[in-house]
N, CA and C of each residue as an Amber inpcrd file, in Angstrom:
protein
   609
 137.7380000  82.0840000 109.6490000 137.5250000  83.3600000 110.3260000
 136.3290000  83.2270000 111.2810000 136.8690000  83.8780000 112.8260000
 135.8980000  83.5350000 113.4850000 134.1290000  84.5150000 113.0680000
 133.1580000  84.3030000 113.3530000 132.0750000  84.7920000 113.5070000
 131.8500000  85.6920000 114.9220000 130.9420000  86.8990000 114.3590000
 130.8870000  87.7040000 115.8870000 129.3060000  88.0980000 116.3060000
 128.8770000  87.6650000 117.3450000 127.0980000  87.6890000 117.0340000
 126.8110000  89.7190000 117.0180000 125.6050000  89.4700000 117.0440000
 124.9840000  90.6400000 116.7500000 123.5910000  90.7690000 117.5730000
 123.1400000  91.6170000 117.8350000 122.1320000  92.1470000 118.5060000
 121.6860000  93.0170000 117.7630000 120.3820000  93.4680000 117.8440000
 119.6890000  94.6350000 117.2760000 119.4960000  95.6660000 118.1470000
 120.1260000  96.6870000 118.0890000 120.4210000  98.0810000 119.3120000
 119.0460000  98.9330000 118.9370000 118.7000000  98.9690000 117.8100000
 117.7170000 100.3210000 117.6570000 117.4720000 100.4820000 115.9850000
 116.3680000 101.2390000 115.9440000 115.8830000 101.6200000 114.4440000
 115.8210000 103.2530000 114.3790000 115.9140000 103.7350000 113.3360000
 116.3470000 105.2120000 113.7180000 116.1290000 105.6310000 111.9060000
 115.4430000 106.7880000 111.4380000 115.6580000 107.2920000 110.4440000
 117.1280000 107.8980000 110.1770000 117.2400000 107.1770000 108.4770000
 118.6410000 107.8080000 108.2360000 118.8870000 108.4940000 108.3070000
 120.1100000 109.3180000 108.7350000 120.5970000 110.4440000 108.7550000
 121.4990000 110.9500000 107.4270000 121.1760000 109.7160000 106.4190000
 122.5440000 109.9920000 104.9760000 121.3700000 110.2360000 104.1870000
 120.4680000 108.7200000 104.0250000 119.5460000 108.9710000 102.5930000
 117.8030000 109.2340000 102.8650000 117.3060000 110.0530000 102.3980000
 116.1610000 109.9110000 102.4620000 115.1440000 109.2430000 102.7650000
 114.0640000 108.9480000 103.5530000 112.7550000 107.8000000 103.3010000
 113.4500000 106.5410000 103.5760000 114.2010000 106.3370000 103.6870000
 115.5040000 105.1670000 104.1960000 115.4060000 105.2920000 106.0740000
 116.2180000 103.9470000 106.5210000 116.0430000 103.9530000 108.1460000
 117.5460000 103.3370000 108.1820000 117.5290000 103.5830000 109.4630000
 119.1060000 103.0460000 109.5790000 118.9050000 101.9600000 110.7830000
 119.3990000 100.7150000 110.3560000 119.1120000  99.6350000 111.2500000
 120.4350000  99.3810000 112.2530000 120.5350000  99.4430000 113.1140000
 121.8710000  99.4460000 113.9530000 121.9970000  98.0540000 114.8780000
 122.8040000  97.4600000 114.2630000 123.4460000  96.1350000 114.9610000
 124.3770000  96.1120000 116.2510000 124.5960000  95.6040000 117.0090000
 125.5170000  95.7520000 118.0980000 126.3240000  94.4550000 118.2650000
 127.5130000  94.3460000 119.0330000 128.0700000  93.2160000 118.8640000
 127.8280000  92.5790000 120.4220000 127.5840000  91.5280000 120.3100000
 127.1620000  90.9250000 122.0380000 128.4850000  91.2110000 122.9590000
 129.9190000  90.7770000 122.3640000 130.9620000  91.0080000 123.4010000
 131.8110000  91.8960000 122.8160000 131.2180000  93.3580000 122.7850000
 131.8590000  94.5920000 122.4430000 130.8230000  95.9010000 122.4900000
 131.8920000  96.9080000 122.0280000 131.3280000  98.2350000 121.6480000
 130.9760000  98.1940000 120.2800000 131.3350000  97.4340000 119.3100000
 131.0830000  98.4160000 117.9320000 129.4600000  98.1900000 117.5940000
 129.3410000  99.3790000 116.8620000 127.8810000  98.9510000 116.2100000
 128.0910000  98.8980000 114.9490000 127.2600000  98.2650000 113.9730000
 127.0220000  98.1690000 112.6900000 125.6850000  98.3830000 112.2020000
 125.9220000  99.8990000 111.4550000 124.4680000 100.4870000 110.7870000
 124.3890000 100.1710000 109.2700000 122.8260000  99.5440000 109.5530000
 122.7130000  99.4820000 107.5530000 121.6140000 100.2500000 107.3610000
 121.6450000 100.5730000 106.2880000 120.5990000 101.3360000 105.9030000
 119.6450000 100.4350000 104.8070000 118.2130000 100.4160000 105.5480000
 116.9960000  99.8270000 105.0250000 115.8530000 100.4460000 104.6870000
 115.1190000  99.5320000 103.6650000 113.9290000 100.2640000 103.3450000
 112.5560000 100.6060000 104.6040000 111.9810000 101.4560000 103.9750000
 110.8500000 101.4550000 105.0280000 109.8610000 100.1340000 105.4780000
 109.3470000  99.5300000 104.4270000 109.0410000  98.1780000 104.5500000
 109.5400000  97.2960000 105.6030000 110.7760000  97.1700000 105.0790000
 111.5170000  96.4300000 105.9130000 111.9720000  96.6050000 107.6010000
 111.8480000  98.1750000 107.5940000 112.1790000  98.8270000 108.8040000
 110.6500000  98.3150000 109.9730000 109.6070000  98.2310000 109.1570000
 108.3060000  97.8920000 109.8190000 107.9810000  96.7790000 110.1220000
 108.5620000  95.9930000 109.0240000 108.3790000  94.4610000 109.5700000
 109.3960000  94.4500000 110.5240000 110.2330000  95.0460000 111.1450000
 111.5790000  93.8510000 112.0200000 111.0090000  95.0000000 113.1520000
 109.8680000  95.9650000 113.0800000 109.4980000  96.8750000 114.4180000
 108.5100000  95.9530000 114.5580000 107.6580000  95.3450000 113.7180000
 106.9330000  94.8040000 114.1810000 106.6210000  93.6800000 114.6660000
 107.9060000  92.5880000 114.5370000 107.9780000  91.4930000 114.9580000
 108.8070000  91.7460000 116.1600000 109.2700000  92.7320000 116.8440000
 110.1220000  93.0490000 118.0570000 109.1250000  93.2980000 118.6440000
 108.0810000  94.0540000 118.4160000 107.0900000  94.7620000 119.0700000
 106.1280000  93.5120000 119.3250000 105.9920000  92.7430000 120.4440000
 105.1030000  91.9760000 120.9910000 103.5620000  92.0690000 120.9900000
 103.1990000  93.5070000 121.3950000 101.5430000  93.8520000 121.7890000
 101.0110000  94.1450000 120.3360000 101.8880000  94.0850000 118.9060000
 101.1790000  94.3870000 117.8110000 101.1440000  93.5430000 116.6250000
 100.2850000  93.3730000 116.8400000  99.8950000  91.7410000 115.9570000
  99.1970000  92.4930000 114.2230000  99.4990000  92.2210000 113.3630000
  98.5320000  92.3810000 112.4670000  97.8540000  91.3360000 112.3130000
  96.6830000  91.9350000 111.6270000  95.3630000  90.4190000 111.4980000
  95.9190000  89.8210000 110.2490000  96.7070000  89.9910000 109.2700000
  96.9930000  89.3640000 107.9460000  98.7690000  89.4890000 107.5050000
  99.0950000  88.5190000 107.7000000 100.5250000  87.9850000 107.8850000
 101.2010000  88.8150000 106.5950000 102.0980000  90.0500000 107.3140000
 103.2510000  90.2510000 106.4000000 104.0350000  89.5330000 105.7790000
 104.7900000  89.9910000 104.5940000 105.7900000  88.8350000 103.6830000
 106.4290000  87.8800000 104.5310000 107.0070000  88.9230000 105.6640000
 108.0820000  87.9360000 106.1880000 107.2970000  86.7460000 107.2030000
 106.3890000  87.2210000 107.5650000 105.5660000  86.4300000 108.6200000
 105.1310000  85.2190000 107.4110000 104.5390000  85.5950000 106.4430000
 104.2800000  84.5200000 105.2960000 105.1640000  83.2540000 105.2990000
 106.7340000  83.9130000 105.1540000 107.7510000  83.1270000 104.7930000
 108.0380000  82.4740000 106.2250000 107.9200000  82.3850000 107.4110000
 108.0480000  81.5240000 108.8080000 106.8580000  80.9790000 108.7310000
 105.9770000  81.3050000 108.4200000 104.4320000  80.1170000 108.2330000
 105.2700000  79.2460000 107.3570000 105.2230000  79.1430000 105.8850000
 105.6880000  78.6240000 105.2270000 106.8460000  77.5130000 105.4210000
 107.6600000  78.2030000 106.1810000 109.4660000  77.5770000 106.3960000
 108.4890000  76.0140000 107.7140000 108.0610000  76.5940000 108.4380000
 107.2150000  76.1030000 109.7730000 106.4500000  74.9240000 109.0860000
 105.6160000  75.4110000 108.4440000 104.6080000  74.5540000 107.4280000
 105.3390000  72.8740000 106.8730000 106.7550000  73.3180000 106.5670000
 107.3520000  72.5620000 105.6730000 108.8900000  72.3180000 106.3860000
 108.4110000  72.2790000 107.4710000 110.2020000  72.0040000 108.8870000
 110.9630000  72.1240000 108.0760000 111.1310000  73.3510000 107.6530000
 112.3300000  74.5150000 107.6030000 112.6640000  75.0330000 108.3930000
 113.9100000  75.0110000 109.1400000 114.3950000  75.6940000 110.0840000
 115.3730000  76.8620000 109.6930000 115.2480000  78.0900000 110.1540000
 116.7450000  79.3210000 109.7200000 117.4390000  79.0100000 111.3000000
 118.3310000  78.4910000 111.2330000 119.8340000  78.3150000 111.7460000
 120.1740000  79.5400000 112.2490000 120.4350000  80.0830000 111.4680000
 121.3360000  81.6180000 111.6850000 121.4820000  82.6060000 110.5910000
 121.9720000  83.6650000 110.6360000 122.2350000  84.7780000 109.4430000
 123.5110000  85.2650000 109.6750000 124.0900000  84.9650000 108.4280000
 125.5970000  85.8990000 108.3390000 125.5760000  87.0830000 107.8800000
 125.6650000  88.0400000 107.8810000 126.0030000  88.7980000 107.0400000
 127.7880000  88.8620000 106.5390000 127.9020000  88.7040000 105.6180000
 129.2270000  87.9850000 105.0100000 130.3320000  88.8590000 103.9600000
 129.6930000  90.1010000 103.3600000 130.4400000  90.4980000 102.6110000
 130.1210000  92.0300000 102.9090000 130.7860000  93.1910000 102.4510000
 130.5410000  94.5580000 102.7390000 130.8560000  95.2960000 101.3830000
 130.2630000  95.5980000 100.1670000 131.1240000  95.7900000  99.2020000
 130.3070000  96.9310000  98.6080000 131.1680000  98.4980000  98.5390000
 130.2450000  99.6060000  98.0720000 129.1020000 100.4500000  99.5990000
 129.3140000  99.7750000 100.1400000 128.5720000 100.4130000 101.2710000
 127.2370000  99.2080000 101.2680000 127.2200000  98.3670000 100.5280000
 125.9360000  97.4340000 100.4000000 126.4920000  96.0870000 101.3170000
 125.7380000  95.5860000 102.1780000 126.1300000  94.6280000 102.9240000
 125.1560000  93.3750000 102.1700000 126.2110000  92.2620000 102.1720000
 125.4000000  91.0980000 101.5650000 125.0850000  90.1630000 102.7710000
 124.1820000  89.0590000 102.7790000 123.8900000  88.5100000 103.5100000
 123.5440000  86.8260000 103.1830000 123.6970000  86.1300000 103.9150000
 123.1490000  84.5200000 104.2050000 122.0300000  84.0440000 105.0530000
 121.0990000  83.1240000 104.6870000 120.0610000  82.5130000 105.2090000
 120.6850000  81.0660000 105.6510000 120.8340000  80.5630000 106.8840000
 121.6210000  79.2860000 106.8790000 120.3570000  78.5830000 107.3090000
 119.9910000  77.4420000 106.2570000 118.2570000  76.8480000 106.4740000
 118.9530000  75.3110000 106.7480000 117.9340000  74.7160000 107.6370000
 118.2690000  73.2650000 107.5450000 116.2220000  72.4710000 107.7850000
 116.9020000  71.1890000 107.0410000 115.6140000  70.4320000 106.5490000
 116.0370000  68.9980000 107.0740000 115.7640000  68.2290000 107.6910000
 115.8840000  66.7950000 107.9300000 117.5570000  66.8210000 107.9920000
 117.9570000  67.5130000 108.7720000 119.4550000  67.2250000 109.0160000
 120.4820000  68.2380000 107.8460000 120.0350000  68.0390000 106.8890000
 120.4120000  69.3710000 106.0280000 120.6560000  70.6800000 105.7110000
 121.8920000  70.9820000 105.6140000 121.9880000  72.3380000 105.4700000
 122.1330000  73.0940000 104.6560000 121.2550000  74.2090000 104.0630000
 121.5130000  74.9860000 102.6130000 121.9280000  75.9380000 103.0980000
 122.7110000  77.2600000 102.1840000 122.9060000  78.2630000 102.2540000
 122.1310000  79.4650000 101.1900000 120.9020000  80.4830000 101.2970000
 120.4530000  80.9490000 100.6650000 120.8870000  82.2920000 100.5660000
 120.9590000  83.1310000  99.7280000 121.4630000  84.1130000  99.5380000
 120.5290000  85.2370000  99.5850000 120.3890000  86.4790000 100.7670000
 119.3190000  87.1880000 100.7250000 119.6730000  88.7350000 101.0370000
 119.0800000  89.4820000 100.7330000 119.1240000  91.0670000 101.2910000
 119.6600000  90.8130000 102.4210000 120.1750000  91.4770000 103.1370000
 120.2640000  91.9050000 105.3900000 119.0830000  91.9910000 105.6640000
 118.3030000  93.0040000 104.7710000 117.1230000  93.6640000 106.0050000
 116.0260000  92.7290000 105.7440000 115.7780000  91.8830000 104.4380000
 114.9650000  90.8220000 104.4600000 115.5830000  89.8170000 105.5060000
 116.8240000  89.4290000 105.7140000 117.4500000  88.2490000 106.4760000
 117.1080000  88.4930000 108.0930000 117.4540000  90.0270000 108.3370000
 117.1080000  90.4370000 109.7820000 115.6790000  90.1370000 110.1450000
 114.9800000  90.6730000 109.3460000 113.4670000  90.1810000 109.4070000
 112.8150000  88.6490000 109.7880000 113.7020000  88.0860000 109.0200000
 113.3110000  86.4250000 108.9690000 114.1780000  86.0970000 110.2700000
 115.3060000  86.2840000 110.6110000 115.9350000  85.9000000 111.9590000
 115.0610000  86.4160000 113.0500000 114.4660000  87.7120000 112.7350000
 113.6800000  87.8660000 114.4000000 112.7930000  87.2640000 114.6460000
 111.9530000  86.5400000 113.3980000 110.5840000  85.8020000 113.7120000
 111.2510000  84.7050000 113.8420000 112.3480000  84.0130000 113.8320000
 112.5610000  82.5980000 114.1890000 113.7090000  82.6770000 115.0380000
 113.9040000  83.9170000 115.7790000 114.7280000  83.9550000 117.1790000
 115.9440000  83.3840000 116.7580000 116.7160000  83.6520000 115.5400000
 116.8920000  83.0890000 115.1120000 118.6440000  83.9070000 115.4110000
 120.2960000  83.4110000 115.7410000 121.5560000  84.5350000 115.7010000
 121.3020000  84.8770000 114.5920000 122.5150000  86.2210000 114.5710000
 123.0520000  87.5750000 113.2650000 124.7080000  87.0740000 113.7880000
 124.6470000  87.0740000 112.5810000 126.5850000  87.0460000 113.0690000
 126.8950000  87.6460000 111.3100000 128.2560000  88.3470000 112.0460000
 129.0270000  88.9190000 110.9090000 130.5340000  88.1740000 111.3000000
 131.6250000  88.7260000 110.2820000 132.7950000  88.4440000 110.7230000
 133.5160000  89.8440000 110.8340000 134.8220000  89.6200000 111.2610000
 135.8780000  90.6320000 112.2490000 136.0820000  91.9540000 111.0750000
 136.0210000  91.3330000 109.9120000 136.5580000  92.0860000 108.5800000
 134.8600000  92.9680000 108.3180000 134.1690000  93.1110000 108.4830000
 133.1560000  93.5930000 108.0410000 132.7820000  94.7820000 108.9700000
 133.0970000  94.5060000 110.3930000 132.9110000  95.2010000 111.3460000
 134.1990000  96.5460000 111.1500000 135.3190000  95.8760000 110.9450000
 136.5840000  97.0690000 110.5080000 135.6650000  97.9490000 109.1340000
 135.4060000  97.3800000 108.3110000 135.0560000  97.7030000 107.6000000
 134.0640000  99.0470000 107.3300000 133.4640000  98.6420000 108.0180000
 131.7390000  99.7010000 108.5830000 132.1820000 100.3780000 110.1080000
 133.7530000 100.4010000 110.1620000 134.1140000 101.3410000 111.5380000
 133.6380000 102.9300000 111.2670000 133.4250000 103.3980000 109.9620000
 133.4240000 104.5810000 109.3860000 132.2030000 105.2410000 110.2480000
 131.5470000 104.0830000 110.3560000 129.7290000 104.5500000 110.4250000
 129.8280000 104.9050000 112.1820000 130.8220000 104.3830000 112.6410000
 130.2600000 103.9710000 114.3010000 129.7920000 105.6450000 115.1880000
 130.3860000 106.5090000 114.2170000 129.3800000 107.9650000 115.1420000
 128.3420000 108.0900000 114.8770000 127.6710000 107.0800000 114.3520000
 126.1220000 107.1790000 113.5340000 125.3630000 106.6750000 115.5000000
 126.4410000 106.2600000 116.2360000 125.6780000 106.0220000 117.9220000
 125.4790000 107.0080000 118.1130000 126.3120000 107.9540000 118.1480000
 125.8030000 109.2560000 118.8640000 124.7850000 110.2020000 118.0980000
 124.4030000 110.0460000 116.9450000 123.7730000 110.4020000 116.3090000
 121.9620000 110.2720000 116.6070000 122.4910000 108.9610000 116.3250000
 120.6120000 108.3880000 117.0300000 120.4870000 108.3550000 118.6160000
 121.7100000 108.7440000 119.1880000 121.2250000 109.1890000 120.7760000
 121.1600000 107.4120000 121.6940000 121.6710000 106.6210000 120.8110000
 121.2480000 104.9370000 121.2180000 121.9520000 104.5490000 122.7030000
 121.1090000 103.9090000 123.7190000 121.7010000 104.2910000 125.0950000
 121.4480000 103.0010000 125.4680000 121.9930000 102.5340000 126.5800000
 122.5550000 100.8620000 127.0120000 121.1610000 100.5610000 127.2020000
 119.8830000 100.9240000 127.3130000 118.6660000 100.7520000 127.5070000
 118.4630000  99.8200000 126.4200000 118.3130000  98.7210000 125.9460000
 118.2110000  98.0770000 124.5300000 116.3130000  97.8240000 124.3560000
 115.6830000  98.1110000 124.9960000 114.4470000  97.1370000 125.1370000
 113.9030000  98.8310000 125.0470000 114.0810000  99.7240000 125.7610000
 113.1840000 101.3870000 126.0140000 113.6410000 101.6130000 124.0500000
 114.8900000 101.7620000 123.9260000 115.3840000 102.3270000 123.1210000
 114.6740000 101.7200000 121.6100000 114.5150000 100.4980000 121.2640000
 113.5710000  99.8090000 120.4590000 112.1700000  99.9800000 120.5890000
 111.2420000 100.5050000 121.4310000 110.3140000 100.6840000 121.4180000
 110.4300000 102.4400000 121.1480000 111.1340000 103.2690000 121.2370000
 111.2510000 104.6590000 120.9450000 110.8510000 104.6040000 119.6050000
 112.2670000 103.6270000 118.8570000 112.2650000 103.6030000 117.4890000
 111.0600000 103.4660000 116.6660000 110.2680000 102.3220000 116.7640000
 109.4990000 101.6920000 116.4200000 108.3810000 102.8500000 116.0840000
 108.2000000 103.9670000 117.3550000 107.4420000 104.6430000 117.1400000
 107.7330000 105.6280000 116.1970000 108.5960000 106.2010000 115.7110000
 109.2330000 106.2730000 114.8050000 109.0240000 106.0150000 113.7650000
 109.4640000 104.7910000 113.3480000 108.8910000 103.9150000 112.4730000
 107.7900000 104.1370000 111.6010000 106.5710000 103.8120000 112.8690000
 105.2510000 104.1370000 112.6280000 104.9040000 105.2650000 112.5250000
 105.6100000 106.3020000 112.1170000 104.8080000 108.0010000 112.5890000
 103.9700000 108.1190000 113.5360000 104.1130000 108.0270000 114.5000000
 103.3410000 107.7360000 115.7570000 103.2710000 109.7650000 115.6600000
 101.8010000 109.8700000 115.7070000 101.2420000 111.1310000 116.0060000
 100.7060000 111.5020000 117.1620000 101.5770000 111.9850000 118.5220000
 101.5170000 112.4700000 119.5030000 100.2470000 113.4490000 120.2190000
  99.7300000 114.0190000 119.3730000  99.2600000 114.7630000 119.3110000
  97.6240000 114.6590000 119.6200000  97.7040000 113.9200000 119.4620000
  95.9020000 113.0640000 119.8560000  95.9570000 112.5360000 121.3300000
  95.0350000 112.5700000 122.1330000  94.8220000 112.5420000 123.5940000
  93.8810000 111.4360000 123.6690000  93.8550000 110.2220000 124.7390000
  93.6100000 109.6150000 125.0830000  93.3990000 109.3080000 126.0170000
  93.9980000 110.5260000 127.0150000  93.7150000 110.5480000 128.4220000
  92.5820000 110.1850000 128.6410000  91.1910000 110.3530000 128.6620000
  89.7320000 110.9200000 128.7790000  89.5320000 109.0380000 128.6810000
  90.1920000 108.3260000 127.9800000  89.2970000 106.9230000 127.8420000
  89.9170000 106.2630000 128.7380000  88.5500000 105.0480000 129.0970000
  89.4840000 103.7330000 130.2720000  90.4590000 103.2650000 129.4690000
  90.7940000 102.6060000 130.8130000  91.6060000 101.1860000 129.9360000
  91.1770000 100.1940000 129.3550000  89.8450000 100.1330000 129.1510000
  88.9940000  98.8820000 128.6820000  88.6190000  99.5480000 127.3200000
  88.1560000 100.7130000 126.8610000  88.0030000 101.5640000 125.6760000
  88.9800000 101.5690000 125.5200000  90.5340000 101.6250000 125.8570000
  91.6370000 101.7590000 124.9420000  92.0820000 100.3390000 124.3690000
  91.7720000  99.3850000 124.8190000  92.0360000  98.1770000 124.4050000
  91.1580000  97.5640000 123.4370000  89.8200000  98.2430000 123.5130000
  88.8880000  97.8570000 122.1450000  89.5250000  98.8210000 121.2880000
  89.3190000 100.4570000 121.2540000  90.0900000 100.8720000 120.2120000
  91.4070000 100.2730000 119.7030000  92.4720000  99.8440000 120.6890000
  93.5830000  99.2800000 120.1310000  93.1250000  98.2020000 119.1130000
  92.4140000  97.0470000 119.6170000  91.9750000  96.2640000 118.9410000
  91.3030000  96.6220000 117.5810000  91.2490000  97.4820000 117.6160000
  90.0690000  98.1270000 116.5230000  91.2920000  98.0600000 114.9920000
  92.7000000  99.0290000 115.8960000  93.0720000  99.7650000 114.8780000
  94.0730000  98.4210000 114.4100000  94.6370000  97.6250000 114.8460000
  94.9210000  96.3120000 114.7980000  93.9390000  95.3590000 113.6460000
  93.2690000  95.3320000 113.6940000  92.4400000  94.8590000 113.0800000
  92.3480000  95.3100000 111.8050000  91.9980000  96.7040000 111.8160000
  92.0840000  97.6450000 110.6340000  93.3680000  98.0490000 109.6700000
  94.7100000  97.0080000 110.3820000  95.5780000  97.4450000 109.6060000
  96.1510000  99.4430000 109.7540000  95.7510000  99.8620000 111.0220000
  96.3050000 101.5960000 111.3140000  97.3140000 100.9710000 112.5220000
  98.5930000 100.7760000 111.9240000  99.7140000 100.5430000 113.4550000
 100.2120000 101.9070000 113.3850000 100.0320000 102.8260000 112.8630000
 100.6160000 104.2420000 113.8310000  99.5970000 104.5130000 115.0160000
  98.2670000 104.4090000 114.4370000  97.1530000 104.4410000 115.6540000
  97.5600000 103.5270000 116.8880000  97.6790000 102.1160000 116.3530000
  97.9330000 101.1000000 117.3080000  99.2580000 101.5870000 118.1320000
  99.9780000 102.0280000 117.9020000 101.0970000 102.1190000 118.6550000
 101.1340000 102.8700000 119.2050000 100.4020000 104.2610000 119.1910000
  99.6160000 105.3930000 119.8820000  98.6960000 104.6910000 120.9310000
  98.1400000 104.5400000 120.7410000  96.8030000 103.5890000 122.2030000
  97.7960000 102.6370000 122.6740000  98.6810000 101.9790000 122.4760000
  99.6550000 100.7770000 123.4010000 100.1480000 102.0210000 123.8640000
 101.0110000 103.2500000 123.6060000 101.9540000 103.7140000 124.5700000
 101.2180000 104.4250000 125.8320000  99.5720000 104.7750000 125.2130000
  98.7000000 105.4330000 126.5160000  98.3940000 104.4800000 127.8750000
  98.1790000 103.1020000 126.7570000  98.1170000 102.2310000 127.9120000
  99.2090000 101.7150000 128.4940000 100.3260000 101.6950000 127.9310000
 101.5390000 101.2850000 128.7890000 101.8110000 102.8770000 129.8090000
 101.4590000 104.1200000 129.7760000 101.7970000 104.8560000 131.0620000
 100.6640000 104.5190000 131.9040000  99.4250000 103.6070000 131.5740000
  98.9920000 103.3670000 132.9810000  99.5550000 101.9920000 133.5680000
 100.4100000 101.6560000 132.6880000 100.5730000 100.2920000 133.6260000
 101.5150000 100.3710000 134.7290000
């Protein structure tokens, strides 16, 4: 059975379960999307390894585990997601070592995580996508628009509870980049992502 890649369209709070996020996959040569629903954790690490300008000073799990894999030329290949059963999607880590190839068995939203820090394809197959056709008005739901790059940085803020509401106008751009730095440092990425979006309308 052939394989069908995947893209990451957007992050979006669930609209089914609570405190839950809904991670939305896209297919490179099509319309369908494929939404899973992930933990918050998880929803932060794969915003935050998309998100370029936000670095934490002390390496999340998943960042741990690409030091590690890196450390010890481990390479992730690719990610399947391979089975759909109950509404729970299962997933594959395809690792290779000196020519070798294992297959590890992992969550999606841990696997998505580890594929974005090692740039790494998502592929599902044809049967999984029929499968999760149920979900596909969950697009119009989160409002998700051919914009793939605006639309991921919306999310993200999201994500982060980004609190609008605080003004930043009044500082340079040189004070917003030490504060950014500040809150970066300090481990506050709702702050941080608040001071990047002030400074991205002056750019």
């Amino acid at each position: 059975m052939s394989l069908i890649k995947l893209t990451i369209k957007g992050i979006s709070y669930s609209q089914t379960q609570t405190g839950a996020y809904a991670l939305v996959l896209s297919e490179m040569e099509g319309s369908r999307t494929l939404p899973i629903i992930i933990g918050a954790f998880e929803a932060q690490s794969i915003a935050i390894a998309l998100e370029k300008e936000i670095r934490p000073p002390r390496p999340l799990t998943h960042d741990l585990f690409k030091t590690f894999s890196d450390r010890f030329l481990i390479e992730i290949k690719e990610v399947i997601i391979h089975k759909l059963v109950d509404g729970v999607f299962f997933s594959s880590l395809i690792c290779e070592k000196n020519g070798v190839q294992e297959v590890i068995d992992a969550r999606t939203s841990d696997a998505i995580a580890i594929a974005v820090r090692f740039q790494a394809p998502i592929y599902t197959y044809e049967n999984i996508l029929d499968k999760a056709g149920v979900y596909l008005k969950i697009e119009e739901e989160l409002g998700l628009t051919d914009d793939v790059e605006d639309e991921i940085t919306s999310e993200i803020d999201t994500i982060l509870e980004v609190d609008k509401s605080d003004s930043y106008a009044e500082k340079s751009i040189t004070e917003l980049h030490q504060e950014l730095d500040k809150a970066v440092a300090n481990e506050n990425y709702e702050l941080a992502a608040k001071i990047r979006d002030e400074i991205s309308k002056r750019s």
